[in-house]
SEKOL-879143 format. One record per atom (N, C-alpha, C): residue in one letter; atom name; residue number from 1; z, x negated, y. Coordinates in steps of 0.001 Angstrom, whole numbers, always signed. Example, Ala and Ser with C-alpha at 12.3 -4.5 7.8 and 13.67 -1.06 7.14 Angstrom:
# SEKOL-879143
   res   atom     n         z         x         y
     A      N     1     +7800    -13190     -5690
     A     CA     1     +7800    -12300     -4500
     A      C     1     +7800    -13200     -3300
     S      N     2     +7080    -12850     -2250
     S     CA     2     +7140    -13670     -1060
     S      C     2     +7870    -12900       +30
# end
This chain:
# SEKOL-879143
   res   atom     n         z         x         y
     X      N     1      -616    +85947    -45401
     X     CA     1      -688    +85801    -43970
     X      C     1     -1549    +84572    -43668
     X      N     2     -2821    +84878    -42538
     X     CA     2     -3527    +83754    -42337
     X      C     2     -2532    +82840    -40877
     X      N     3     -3266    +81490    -40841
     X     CA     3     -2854    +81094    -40153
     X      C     3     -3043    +81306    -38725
     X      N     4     -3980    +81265    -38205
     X     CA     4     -4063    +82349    -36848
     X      C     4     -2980    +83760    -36773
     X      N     5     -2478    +84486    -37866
     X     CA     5     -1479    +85431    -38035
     X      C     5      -598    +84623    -37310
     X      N     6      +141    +83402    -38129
     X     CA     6     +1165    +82787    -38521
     X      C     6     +1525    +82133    -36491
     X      N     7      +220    +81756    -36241
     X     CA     7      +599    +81260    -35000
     X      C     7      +648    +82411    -33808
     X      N     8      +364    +83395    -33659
     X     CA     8      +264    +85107    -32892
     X      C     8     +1497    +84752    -32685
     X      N     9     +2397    +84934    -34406
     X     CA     9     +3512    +85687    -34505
     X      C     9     +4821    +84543    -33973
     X      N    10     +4379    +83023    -33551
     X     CA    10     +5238    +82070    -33205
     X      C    10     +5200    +82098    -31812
     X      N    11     +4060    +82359    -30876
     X     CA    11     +3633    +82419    -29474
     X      C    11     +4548    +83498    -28993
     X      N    12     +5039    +84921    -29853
     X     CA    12     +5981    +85615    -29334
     X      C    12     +7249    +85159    -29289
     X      N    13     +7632    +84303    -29264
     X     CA    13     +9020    +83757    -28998
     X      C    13     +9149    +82899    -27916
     X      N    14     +7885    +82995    -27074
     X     CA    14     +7777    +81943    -25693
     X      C    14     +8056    +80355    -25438
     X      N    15     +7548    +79964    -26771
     X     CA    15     +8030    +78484    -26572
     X      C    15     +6441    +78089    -26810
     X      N    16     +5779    +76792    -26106
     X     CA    16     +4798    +76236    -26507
     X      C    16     +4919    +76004    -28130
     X      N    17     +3295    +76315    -29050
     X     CA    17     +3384    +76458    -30176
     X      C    17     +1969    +75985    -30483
     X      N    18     +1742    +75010    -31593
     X     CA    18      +491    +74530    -32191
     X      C    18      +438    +74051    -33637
     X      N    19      -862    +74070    -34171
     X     CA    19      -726    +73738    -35611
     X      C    19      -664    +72092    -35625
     X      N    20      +355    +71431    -36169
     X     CA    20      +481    +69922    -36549
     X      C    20      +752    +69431    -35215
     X      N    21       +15    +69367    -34527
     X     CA    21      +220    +68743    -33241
     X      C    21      -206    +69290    -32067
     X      N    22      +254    +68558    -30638
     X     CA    22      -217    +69139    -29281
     X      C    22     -1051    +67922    -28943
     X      N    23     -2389    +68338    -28256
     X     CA    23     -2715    +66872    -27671
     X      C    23     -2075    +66433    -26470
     X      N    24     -1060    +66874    -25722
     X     CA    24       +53    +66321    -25123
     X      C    24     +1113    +66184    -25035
     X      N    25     +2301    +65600    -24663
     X     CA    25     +3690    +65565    -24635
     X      C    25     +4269    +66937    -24441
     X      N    26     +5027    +67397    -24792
     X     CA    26     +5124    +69107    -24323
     X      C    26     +7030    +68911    -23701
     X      N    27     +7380    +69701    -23390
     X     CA    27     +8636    +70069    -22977
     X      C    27     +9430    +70790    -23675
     X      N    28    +10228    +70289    -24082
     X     CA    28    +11212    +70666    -25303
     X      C    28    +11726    +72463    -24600
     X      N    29    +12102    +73592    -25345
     X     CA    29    +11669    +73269    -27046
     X      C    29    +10255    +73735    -27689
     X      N    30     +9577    +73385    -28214
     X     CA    30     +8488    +73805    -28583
     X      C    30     +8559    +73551    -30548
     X      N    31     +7512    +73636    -30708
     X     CA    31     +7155    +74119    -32126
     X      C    31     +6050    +73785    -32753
     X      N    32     +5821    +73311    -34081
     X     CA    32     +4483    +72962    -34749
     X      C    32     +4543    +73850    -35899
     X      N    33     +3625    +74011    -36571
     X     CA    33     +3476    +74720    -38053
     X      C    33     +2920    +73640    -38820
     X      N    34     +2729    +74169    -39912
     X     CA    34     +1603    +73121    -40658
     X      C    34     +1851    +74048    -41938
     X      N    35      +399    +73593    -42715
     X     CA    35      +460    +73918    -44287
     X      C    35      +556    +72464    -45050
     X      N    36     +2243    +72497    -45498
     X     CA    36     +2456    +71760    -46492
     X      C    36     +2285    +71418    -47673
     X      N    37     +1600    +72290    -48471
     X     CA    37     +1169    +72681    -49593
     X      C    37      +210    +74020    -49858
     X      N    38      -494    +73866    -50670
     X     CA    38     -1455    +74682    -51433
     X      C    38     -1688    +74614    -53161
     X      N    39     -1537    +75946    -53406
     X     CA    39     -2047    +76205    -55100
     X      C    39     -3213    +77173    -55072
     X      N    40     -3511    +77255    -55776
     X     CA    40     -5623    +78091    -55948
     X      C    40     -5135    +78498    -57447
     X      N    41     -5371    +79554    -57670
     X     CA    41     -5106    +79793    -58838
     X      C    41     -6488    +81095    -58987
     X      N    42     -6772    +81598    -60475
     X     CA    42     -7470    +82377    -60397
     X      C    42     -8361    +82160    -61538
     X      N    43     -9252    +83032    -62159
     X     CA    43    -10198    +82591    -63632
     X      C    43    -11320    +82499    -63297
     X      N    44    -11768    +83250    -62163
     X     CA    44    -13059    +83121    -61665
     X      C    44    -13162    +83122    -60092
     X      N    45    -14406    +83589    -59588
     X     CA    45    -14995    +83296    -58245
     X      C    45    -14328    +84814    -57164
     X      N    46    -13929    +85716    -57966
     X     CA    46    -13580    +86902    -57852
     X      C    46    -12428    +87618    -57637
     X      N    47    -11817    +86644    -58350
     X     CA    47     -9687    +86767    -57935
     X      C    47     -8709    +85647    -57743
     X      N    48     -9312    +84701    -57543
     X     CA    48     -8975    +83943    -56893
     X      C    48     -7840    +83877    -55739
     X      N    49     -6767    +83699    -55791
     X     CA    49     -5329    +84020    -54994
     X      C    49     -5115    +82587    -54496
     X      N    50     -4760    +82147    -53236
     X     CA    50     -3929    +80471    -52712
     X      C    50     -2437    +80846    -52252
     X      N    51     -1804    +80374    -52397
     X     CA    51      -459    +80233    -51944
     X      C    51       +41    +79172    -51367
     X      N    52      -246    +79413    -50055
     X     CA    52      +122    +78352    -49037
     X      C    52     +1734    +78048    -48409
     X      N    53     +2047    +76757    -48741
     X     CA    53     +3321    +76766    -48020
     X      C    53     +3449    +76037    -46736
     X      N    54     +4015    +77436    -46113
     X     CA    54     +4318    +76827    -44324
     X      C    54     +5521    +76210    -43944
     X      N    55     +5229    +75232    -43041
     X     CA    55     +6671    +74674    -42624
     X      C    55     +6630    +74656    -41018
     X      N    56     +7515    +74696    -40435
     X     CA    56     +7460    +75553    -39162
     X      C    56     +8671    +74574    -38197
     X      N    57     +8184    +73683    -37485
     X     CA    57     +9227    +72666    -37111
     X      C    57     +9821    +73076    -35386
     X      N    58    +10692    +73115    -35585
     X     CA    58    +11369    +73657    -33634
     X      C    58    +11702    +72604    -33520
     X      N    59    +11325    +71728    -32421
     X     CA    59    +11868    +70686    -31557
     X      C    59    +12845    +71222    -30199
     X      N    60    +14076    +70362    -30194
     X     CA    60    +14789    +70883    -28511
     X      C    60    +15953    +70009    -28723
     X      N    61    +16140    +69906    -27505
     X     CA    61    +17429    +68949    -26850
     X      C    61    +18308    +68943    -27081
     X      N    62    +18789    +70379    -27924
     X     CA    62    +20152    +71000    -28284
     X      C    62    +20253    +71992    -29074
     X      N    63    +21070    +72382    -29757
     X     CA    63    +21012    +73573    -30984
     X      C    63    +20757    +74706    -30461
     X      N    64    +19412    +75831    -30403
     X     CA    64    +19088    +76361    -30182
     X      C    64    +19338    +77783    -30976
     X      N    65    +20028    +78322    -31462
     X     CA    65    +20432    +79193    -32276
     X      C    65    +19601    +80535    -31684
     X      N    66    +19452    +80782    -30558
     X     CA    66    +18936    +82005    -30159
     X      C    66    +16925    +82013    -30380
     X      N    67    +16138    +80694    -30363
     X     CA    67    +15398    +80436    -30636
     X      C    67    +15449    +80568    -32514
     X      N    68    +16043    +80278    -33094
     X     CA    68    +16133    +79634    -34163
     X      C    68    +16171    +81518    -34721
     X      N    69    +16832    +82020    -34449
     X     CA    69    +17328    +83776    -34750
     X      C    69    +15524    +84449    -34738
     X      N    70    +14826    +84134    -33412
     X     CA    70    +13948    +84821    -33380
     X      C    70    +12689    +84640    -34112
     X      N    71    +12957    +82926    -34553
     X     CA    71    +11385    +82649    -35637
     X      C    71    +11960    +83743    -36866
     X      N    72    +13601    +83564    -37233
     X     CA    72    +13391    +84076    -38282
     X      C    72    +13163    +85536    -38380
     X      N    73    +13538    +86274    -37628
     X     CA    73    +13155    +87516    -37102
     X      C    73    +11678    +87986    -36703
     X      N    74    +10799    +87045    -36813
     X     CA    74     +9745    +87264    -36605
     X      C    74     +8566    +87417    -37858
     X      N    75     +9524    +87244    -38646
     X     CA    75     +9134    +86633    -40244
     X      C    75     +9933    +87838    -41335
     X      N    76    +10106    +88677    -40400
     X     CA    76    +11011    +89811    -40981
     X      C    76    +10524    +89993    -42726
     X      N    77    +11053    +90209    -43422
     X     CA    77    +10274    +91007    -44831
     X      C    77     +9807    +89215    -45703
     X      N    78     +9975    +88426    -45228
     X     CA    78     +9595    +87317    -46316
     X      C    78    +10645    +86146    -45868
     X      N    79    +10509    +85642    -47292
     X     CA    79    +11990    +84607    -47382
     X      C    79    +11321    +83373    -46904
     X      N    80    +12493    +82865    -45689
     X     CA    80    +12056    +81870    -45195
     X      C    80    +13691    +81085    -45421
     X      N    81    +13650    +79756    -45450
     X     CA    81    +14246    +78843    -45794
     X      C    81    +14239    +77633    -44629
     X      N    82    +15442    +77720    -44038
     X     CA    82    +15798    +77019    -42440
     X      C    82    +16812    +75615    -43192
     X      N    83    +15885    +74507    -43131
     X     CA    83    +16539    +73028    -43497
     X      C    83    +17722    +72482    -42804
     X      N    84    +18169    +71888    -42704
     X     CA    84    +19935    +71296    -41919
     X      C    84    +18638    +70777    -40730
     X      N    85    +19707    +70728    -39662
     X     CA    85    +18986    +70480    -38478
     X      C    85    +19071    +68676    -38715
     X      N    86    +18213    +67912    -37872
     X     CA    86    +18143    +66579    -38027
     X      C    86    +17455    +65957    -36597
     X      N    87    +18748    +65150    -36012
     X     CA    87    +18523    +64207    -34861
     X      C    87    +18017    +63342    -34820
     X      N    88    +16876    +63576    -34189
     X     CA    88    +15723    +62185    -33721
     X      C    88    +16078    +61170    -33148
     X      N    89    +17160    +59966    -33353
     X     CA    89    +17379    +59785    -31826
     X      C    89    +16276    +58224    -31136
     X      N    90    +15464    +58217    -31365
     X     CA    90    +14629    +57513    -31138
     X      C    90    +13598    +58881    -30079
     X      N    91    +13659    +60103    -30215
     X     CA    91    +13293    +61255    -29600
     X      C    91    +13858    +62376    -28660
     X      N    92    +15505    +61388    -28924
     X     CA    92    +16930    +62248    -28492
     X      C    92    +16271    +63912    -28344
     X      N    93    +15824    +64426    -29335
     X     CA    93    +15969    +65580    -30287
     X      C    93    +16182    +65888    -31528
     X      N    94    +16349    +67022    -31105
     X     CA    94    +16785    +67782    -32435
     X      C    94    +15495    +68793    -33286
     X      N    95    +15375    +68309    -34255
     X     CA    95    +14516    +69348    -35418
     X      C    95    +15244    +70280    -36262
     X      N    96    +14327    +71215    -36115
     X     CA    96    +14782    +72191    -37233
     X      C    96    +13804    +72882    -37963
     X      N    97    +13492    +72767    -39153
     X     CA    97    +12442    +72904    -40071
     X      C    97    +12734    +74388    -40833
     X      N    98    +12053    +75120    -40633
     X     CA    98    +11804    +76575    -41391
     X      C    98    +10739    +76683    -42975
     X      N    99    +10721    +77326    -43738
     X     CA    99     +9487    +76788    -44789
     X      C    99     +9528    +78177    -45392
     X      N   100     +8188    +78782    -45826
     X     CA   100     +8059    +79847    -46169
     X      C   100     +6853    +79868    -47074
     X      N   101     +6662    +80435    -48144
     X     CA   101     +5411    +80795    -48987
     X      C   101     +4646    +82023    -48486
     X      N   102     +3297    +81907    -48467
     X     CA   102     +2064    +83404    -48241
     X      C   102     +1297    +83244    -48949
     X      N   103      +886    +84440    -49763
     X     CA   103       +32    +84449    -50575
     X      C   103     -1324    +85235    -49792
     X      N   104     -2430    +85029    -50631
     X     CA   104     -3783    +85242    -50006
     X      C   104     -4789    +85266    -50730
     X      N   105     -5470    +86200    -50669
     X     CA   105     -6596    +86523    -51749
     X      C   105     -7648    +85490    -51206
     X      N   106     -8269    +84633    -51445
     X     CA   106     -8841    +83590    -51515
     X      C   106    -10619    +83811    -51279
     X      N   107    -11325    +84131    -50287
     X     CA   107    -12485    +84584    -49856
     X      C   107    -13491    +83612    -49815
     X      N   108    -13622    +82766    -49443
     X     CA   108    -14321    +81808    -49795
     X      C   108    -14083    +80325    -50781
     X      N   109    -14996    +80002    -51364
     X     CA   109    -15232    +79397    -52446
     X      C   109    -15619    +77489    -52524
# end
């Protein structure tokens, strides 16, 4: 799954959504992605596979469980892994971190 996929499929859950950051303050709850990691694997120029790992952060004021239901539901068919929630309080929010592996045939070089 590319990342333009990855963000389509977060915009359907109606919360403001961007990769790493917003260039403004947004209104809770909203959402970032990011690629936390990358592996390249492959023998040549030709099969070359990356396996990117996503981490998928929900910000909000309060435990959002019905938000929280629909990222993972949106992600149907691949294992995603939802971290203990963790209070900002310097942000008086709440995070909740999702993390998932995609693999990808690797097109440019």
């Amino acid at each position: 799954m590319k990342l333009n996929e990855i963000k389509d499929k977060l915009q359907t859950v109606g919360i403001p959504v961007s990769y790493l950051k917003f260039p403004t303050p947004q209104q809770l709850p909203y959402c970032v992605f990011y690629v936390s990691g990358q592996e390249i694997r492959g023998a040549d120029q030709k099969s070359m596979i990356e396996t990117l790992s996503i981490a998928i952060e929900l910000y909000s004021d309060k435990k959002r469980t019905d938000i929280e239901t629909q990222i993972e539901s949106i992600f149907d068919g691949i294992e995603i892994t939802k971290n203990s929630d963790v209070f900002l309080p310097d942000e008086n929010m709440i995070m909740t971190v999702f993390e998932f592996d995609t693999i990808n045939k690797r097109t440019e070089v």
